[in-house]
PAKOL-812472 format. One record per residue (C-alpha): y, x, z. Coordinates in nm, 2 decimals. Layout:
<drentis>
<drenti c2="Y" c1="X" c3="Z"/>
...
</drentis>
This chain:
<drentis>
<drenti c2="0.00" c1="0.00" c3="0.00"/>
<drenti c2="0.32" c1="0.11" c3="-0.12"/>
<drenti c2="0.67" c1="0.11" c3="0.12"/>
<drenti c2="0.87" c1="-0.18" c3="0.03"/>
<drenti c2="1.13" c1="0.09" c3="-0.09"/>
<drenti c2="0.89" c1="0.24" c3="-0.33"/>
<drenti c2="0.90" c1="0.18" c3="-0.67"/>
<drenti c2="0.58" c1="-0.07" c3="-0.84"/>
<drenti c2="0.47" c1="0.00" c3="-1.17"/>
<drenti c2="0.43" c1="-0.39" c3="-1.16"/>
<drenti c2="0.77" c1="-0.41" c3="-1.18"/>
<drenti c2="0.91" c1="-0.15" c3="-1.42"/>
<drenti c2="1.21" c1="-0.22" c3="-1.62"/>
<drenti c2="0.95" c1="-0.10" c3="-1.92"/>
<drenti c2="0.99" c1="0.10" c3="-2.19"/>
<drenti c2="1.24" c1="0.11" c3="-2.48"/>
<drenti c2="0.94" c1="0.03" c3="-2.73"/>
<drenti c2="0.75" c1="-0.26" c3="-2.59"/>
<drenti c2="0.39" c1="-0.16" c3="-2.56"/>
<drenti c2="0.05" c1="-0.38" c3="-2.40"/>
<drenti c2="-0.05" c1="-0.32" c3="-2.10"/>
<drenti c2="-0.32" c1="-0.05" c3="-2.03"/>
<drenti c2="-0.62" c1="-0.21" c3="-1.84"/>
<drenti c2="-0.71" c1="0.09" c3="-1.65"/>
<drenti c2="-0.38" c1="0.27" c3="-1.57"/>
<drenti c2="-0.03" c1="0.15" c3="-1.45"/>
<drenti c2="0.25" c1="0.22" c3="-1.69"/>
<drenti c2="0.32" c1="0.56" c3="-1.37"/>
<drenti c2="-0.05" c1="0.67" c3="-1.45"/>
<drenti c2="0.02" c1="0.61" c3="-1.82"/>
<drenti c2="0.37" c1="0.78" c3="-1.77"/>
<drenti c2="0.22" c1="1.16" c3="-1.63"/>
<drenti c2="-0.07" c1="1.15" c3="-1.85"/>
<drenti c2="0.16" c1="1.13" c3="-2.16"/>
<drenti c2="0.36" c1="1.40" c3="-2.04"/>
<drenti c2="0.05" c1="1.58" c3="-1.94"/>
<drenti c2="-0.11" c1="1.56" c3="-2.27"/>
<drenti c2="0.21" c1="1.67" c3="-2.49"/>
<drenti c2="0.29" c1="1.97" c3="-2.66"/>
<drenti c2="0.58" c1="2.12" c3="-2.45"/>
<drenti c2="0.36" c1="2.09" c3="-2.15"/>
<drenti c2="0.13" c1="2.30" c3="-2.29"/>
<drenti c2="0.37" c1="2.59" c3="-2.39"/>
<drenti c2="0.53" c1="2.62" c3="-2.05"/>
<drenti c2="0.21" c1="2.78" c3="-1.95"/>
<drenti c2="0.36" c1="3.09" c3="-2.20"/>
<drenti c2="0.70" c1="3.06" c3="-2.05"/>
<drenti c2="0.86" c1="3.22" c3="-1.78"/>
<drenti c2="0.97" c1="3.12" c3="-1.43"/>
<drenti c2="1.11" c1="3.51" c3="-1.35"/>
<drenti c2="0.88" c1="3.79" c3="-1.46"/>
<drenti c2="0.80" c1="3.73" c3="-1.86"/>
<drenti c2="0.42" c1="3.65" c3="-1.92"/>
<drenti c2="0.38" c1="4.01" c3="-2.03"/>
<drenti c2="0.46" c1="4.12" c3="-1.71"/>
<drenti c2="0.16" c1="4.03" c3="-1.52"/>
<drenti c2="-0.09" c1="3.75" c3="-1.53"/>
<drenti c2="-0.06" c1="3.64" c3="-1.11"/>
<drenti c2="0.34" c1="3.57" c3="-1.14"/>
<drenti c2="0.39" c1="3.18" c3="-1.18"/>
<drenti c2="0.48" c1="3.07" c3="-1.55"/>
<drenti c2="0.64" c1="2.75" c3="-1.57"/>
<drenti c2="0.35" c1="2.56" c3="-1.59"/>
<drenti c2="0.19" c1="2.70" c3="-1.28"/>
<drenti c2="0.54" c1="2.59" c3="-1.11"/>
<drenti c2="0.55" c1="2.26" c3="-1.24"/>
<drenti c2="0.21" c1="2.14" c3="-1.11"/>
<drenti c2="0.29" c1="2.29" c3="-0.73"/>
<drenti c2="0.57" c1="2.08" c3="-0.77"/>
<drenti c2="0.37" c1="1.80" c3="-0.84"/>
<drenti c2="0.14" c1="1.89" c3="-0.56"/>
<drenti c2="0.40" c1="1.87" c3="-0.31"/>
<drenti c2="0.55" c1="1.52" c3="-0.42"/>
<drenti c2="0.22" c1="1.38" c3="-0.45"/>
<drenti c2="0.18" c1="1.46" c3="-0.06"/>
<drenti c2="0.55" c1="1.37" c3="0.01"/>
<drenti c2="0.52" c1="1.06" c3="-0.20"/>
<drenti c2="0.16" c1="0.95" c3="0.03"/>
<drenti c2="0.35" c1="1.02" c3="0.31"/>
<drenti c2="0.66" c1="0.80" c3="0.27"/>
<drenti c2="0.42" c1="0.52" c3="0.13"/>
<drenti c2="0.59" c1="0.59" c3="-0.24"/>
<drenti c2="0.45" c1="0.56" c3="-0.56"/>
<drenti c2="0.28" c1="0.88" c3="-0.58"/>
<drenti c2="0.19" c1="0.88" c3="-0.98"/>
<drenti c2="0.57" c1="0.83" c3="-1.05"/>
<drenti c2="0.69" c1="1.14" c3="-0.85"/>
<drenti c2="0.42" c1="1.31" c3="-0.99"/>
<drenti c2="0.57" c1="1.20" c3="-1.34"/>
<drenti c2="0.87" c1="1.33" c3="-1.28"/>
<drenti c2="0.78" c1="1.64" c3="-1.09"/>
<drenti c2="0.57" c1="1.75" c3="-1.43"/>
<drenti c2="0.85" c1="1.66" c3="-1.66"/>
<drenti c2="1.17" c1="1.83" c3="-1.50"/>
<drenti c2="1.12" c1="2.17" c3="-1.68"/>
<drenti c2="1.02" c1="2.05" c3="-2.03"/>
<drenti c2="1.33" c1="2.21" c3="-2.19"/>
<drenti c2="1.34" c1="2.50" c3="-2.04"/>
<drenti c2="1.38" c1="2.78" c3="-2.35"/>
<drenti c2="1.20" c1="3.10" c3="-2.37"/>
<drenti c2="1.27" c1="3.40" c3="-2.09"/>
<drenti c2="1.40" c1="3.14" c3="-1.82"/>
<drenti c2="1.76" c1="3.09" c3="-1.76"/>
<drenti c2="1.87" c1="3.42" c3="-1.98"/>
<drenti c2="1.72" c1="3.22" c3="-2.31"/>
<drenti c2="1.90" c1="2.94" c3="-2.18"/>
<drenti c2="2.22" c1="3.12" c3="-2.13"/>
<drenti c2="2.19" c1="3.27" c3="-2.47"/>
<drenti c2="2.10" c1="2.96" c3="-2.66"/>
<drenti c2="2.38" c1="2.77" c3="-2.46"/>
<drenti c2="2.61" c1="3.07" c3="-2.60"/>
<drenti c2="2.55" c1="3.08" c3="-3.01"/>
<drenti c2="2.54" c1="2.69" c3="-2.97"/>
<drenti c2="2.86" c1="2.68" c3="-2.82"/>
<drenti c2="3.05" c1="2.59" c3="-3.15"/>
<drenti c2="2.81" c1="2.31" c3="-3.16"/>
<drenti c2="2.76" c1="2.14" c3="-2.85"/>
<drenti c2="2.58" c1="2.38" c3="-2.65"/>
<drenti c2="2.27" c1="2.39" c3="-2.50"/>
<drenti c2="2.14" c1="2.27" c3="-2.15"/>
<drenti c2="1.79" c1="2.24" c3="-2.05"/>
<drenti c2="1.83" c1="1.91" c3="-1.86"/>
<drenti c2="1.93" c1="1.75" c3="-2.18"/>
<drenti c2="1.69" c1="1.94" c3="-2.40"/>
<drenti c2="1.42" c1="1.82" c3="-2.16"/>
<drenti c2="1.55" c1="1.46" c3="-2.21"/>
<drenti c2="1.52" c1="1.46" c3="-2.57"/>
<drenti c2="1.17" c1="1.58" c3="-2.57"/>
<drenti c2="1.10" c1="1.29" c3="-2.38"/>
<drenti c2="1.28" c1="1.05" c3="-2.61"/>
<drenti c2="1.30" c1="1.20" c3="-2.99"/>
<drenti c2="1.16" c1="1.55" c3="-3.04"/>
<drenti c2="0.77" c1="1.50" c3="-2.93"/>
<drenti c2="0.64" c1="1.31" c3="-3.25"/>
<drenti c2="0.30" c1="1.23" c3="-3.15"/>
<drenti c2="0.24" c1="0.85" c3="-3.15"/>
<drenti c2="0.30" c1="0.59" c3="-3.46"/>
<drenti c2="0.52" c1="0.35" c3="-3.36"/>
<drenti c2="0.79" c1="0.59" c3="-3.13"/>
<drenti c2="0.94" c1="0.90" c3="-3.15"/>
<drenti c2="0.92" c1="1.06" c3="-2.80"/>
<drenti c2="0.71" c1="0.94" c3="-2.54"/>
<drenti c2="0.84" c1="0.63" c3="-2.46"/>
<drenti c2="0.82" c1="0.66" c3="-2.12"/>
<drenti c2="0.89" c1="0.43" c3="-1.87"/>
<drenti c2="1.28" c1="0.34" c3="-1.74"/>
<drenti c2="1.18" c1="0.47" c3="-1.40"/>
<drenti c2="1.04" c1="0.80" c3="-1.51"/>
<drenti c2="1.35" c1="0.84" c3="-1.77"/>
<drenti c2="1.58" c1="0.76" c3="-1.51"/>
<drenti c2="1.42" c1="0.98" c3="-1.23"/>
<drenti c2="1.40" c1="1.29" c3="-1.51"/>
<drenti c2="1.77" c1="1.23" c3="-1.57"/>
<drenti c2="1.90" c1="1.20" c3="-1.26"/>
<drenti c2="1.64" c1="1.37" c3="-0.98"/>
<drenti c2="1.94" c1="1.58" c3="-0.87"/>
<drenti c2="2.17" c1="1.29" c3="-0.81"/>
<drenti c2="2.43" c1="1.08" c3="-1.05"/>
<drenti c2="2.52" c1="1.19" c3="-1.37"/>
<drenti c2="2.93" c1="1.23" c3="-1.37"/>
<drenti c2="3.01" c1="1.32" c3="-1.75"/>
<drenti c2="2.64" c1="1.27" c3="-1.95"/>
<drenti c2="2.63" c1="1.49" c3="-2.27"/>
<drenti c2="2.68" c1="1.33" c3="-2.58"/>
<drenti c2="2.28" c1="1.26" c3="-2.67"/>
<drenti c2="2.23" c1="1.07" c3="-2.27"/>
<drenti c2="2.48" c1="0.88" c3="-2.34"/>
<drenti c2="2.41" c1="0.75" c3="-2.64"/>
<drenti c2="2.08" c1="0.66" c3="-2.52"/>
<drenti c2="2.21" c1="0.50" c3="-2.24"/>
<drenti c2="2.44" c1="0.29" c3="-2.49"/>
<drenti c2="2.10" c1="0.17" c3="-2.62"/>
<drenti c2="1.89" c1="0.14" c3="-2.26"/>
<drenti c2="2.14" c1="0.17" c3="-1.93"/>
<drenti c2="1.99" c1="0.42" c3="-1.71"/>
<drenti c2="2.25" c1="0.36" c3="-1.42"/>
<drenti c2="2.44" c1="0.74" c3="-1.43"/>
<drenti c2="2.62" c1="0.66" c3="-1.16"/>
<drenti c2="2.35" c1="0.58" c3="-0.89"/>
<drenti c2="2.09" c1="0.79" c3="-0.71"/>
<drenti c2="1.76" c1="0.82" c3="-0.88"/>
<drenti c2="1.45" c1="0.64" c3="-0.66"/>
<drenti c2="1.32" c1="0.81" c3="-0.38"/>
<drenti c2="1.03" c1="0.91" c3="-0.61"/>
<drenti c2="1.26" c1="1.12" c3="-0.83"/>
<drenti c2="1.43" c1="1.25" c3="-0.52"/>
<drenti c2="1.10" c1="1.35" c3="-0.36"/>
<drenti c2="1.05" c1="1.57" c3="-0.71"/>
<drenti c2="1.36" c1="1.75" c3="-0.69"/>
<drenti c2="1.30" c1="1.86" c3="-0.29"/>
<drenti c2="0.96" c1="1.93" c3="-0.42"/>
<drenti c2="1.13" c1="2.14" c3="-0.64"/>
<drenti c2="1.34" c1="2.35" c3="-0.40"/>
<drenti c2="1.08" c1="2.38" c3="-0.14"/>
<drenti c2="0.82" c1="2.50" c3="-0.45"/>
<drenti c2="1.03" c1="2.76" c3="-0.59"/>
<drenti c2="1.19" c1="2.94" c3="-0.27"/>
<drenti c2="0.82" c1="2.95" c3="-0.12"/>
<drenti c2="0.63" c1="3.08" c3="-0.43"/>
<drenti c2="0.92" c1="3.35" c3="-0.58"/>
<drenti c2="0.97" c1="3.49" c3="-0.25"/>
<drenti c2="0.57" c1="3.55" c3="-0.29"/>
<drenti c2="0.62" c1="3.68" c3="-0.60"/>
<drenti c2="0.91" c1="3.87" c3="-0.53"/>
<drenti c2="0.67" c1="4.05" c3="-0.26"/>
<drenti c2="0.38" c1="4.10" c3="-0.49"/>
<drenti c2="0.61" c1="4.25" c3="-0.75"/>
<drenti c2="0.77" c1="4.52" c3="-0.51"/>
<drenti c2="1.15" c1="4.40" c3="-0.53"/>
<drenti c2="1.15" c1="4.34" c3="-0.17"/>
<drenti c2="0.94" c1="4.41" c3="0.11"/>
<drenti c2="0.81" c1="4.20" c3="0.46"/>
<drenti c2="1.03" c1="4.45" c3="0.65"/>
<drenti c2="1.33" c1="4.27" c3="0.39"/>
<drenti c2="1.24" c1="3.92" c3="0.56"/>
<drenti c2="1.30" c1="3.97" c3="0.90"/>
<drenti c2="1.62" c1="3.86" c3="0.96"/>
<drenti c2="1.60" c1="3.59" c3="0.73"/>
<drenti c2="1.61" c1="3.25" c3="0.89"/>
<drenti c2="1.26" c1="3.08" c3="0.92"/>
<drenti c2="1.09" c1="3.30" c3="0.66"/>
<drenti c2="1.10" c1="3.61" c3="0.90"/>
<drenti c2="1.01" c1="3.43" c3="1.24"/>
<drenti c2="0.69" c1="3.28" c3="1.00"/>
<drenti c2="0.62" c1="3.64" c3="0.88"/>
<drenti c2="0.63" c1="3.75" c3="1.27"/>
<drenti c2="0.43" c1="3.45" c3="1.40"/>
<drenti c2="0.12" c1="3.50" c3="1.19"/>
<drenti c2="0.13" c1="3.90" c3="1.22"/>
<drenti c2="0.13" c1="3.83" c3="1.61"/>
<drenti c2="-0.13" c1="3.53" c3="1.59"/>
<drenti c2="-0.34" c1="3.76" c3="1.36"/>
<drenti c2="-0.31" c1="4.16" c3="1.45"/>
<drenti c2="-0.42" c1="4.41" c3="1.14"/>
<drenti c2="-0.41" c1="4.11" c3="0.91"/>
<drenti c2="-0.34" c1="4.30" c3="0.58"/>
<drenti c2="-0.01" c1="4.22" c3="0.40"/>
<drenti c2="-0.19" c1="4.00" c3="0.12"/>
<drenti c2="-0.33" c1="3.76" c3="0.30"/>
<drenti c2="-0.07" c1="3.76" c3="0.57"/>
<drenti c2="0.16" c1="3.72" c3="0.26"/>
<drenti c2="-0.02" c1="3.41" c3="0.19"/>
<drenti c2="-0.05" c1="3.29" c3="0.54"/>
<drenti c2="0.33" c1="3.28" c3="0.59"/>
<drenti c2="0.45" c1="3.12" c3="0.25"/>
<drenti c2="0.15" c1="2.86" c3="0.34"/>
<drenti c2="0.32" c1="2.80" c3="0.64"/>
<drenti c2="0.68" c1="2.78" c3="0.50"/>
<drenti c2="0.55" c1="2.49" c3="0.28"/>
<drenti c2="0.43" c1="2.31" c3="0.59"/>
<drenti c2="0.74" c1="2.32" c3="0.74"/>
<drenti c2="0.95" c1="2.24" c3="0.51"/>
<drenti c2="0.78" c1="1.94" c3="0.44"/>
<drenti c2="0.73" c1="1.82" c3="0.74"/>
<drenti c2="1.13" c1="1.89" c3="0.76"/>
<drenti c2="1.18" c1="1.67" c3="0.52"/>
<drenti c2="0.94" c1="1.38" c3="0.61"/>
<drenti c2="1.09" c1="1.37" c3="0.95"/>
<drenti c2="1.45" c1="1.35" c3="0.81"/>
<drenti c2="1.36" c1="1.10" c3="0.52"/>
<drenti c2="1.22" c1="0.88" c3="0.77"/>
<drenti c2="1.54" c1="0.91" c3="0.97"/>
<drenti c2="1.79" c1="0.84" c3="0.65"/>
<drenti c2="1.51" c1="0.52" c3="0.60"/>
<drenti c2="1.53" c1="0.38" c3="0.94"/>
<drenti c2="1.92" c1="0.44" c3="0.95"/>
<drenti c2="1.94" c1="0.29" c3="0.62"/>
<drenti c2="1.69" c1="0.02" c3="0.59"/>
<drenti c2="1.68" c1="-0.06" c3="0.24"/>
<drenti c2="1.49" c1="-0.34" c3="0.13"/>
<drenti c2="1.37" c1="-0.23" c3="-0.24"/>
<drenti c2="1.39" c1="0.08" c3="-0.47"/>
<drenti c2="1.73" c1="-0.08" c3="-0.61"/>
<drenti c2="1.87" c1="-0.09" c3="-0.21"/>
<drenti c2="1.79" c1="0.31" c3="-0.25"/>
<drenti c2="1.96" c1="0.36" c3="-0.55"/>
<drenti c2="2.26" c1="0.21" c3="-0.40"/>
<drenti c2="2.30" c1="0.39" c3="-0.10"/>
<drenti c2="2.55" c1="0.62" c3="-0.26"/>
<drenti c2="2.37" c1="0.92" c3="-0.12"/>
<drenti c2="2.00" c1="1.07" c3="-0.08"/>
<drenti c2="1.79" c1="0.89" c3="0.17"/>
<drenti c2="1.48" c1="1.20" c3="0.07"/>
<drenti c2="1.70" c1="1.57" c3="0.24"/>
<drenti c2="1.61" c1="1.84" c3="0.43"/>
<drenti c2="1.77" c1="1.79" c3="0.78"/>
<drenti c2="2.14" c1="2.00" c3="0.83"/>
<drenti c2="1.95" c1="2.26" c3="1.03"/>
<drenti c2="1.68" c1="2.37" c3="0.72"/>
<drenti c2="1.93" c1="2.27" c3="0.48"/>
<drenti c2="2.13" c1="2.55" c3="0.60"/>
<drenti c2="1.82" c1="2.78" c3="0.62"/>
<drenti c2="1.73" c1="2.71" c3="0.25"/>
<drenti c2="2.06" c1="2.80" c3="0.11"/>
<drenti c2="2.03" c1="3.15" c3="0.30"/>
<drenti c2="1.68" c1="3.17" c3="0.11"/>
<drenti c2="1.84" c1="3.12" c3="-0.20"/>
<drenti c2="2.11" c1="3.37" c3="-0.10"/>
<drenti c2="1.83" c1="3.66" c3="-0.04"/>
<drenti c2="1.66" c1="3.58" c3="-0.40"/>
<drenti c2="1.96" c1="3.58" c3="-0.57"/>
<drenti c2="2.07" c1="3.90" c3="-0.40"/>
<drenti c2="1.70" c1="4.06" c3="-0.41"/>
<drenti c2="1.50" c1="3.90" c3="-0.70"/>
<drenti c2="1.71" c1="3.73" c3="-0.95"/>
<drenti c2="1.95" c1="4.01" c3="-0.95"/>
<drenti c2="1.73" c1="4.32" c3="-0.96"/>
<drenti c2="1.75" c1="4.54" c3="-1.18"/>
<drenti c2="1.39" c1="4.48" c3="-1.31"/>
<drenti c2="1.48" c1="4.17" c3="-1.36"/>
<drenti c2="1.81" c1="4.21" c3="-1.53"/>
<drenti c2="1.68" c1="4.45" c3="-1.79"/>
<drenti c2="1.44" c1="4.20" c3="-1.92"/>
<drenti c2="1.71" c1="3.98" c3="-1.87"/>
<drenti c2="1.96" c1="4.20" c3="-2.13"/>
<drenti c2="1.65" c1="4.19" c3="-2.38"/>
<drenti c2="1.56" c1="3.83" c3="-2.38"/>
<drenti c2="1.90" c1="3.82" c3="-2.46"/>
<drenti c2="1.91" c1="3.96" c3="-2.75"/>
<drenti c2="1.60" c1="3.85" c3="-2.93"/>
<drenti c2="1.70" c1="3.46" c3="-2.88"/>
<drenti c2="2.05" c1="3.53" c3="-3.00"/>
<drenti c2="1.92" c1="3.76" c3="-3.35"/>
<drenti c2="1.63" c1="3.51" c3="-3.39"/>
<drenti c2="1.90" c1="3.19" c3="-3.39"/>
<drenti c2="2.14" c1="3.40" c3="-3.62"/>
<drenti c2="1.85" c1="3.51" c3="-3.84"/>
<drenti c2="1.70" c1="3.17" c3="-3.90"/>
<drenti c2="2.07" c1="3.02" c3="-3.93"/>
<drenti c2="2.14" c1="3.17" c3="-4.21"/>
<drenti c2="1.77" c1="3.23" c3="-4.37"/>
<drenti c2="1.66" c1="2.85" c3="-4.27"/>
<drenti c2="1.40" c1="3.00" c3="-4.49"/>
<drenti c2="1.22" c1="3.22" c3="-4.26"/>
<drenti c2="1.15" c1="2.94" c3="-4.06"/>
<drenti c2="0.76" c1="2.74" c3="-4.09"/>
<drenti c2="0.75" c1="2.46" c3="-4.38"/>
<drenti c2="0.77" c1="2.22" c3="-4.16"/>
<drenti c2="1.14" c1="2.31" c3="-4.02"/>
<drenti c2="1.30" c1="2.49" c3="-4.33"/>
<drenti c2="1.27" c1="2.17" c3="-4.51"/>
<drenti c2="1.47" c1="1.98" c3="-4.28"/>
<drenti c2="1.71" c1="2.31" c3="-4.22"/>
<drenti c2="1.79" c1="2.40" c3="-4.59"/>
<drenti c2="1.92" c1="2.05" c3="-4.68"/>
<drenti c2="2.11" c1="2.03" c3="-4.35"/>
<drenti c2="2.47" c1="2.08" c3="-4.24"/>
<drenti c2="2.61" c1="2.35" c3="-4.07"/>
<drenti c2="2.59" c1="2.19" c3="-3.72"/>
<drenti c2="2.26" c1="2.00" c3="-3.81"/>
<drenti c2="2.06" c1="2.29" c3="-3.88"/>
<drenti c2="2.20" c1="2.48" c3="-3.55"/>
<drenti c2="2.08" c1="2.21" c3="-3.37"/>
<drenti c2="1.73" c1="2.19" c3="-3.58"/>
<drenti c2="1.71" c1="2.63" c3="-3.51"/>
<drenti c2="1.81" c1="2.54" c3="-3.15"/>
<drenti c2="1.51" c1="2.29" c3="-3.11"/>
<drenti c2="1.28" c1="2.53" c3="-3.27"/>
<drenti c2="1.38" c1="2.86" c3="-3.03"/>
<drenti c2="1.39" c1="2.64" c3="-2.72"/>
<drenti c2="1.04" c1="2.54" c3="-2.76"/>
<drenti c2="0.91" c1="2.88" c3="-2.79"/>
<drenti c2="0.66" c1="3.09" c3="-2.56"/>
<drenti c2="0.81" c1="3.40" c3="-2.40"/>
<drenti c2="0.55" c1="3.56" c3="-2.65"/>
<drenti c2="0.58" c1="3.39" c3="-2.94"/>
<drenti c2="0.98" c1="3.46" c3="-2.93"/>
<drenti c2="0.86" c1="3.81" c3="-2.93"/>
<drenti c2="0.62" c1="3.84" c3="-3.21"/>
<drenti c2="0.84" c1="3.61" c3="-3.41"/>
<drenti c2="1.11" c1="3.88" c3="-3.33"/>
<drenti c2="0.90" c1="4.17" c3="-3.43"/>
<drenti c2="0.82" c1="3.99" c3="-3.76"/>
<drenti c2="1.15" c1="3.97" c3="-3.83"/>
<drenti c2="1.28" c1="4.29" c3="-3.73"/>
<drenti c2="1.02" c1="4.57" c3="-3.70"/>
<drenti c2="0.98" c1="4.68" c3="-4.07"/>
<drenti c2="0.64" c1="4.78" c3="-3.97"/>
<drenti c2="0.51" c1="4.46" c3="-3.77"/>
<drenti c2="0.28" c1="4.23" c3="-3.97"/>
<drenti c2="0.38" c1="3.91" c3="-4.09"/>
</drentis>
């Protein structure tokens, strides 16, 4: 039994294309398996979260991040009696759009587009759902559910000034900009934040840009460290790694359960459109962890994000998205059939848009051979 809060499949809004019901899933279930089953899904396993595939095979990949995000919604989601299939939805579709080499192929991609809109993965992730994955007969897109559109679109909060493709959509199908997603969609996004602090401060560690000696004054992370080094003596650093970040996850959740349930009882909305109208989150981290988090953040920016491992791949990725975009710009004819006969015939800012498509859903290593083809004289084409 679902909180009367949550949101019921039974009750969806429904999808932009009317479709028949399915007889053995609800239109949620139907929602994640469609997102589970397309292509961008697929590539993210090939794209990177911080360290480029190349760099190891145990560093998390998009993919490997987007379903421990969905592992933690689904158990926030049980807990708060919410639909657990539509935070699961959500949680596997945020980081669709994300381009090649993480937020330096963004950057760059946002930077040659910049004459024509630019580029930002939130939208780009939004129009794979809607237009750009071409699988089914009667749609373009997924056709996806308004709940699940709505909780991609706005799992961060209300959507001031859309970009110029949401809100045309949203001429054609409302999504509500201006409100708060469901509590499913905000359980995604803290499932987010409490996935990606936990698992690249891990990573961080296995990769040598910090040490456990680094942690200790941070808040919560080093009095976790120093609790299961003193509960376990000689544990080696692996597993005591794995201990601790185990244990981080646990308490940020529970954090959040226990200040969810506060915002809920304070709040006492009667239905999923009662949370939307709250004008604020009722699904946080208390004031105390909230505070903690941000010094997380702080530490990987300082220590990870800005390393100079890091920023020399960084300087690289750079380059090859920015010299692929300008090479198939203005040879539309180096691109695959299936794109250089929609880029020839196009318009200037039509077939920037078409190349932008085609880089963003690139693997890390296809980006790179594509790269070599075109500019290593002796790569093999």
């Amino acid at each position: 039994m679902v909180a009367s809060y949550a949101c019921r499949p039974g009750e969806s809004r429904g999808r932009l294309v009317a479709e028949a019901a399915s007889a053995m899933r609800s239109d949620f279930q139907r929602d994640r398996d469609r997102i589970v089953h397309c292509g961008a899904f697929r590539r993210l396993q090939y794209k990177t979260q911080v360290f480029v595939f190349h760099e190891g095979d145990y560093y998390r990949t998009r993919l490997t991040h987007s379903i421990e995000v969905a592992q933690i919604a689904r158990t926030l989601a049980r807990a708060l009696a919410l639909d657990e299939d539509l935070a699961e939805a959500v949680a596997l579709a945020h980081d669709l759009g994300h381009t090649p080499f993480g937020h330096a192929g963004e950057e760059a991609l946002d930077e040659v587009m910049a004459p024509f809109g630019g580029f930002d993965h939130n939208e780009q992730t939004f129009r794979i759902l809607t237009q750009l994955e071409q699988r089914y007969a009667a749609f373009d897109g997924l056709n996806l559910t308004w709940e699940t559109l709505e909780g991609v679109v706005k799992h961060n909060g209300p959507v001031a000034a859309p970009r110029p493709y949401l809100a045309d959509f949203c001429r054609r199908c409302d999504l509500e900009l201006d409100s708060h997603a469901s509590a499913e969609a905000q359980v995604a996004a803290l499932a987010d934040d409490i996935a990606y602090n936990n698992h690249d401060l891990a990573d961080g560690l296995r990769a040598g840009l910090f040490a456990l000696e680094d942690l200790e004054p941070l808040p919560l992370v080093g009095g976790t460290f120093q609790a299961v080094a003193a509960a376990h003596p000689g544990i080696d650093r692996s597993r005591l790694r794995h201990e601790a970040i185990r244990r981080l996850i646990n308490a940020m959740v529970e954090d959040v359960l226990g200040e969810t349930r506060r915002r809920l009882s304070q709040a006492g909305p009667r239905d999923a459109t009662a949370v939307r109208r709250l004008g604020r989150p009722v699904v946080a981290f208390s004031a105390a962890l909230a505070a903690q988090e941000k010094e997380i953040r702080r530490f990987l920016f300082r220590r990870m994000y800005r390393h100079h491992r890091v920023n020399r791949m960084i300087g690289k990725a750079r380059r090859v998205v920015q010299e692929l975009f300008a090479a198939y710009t203005s040879a539309p004819q180096s691109l695959p059939e299936e794109w250089r006969d929609r880029a020839e015939p196009a318009g200037e800012a039509e077939r920037a848009r078409l190349v932008a498509d085609y880089i963003a859903g690139m693997t890390d290593r296809y980006a790179l051979e594509e790269h070599a083809k075109l500019f290593d004289p002796y790569a093999r084409t």
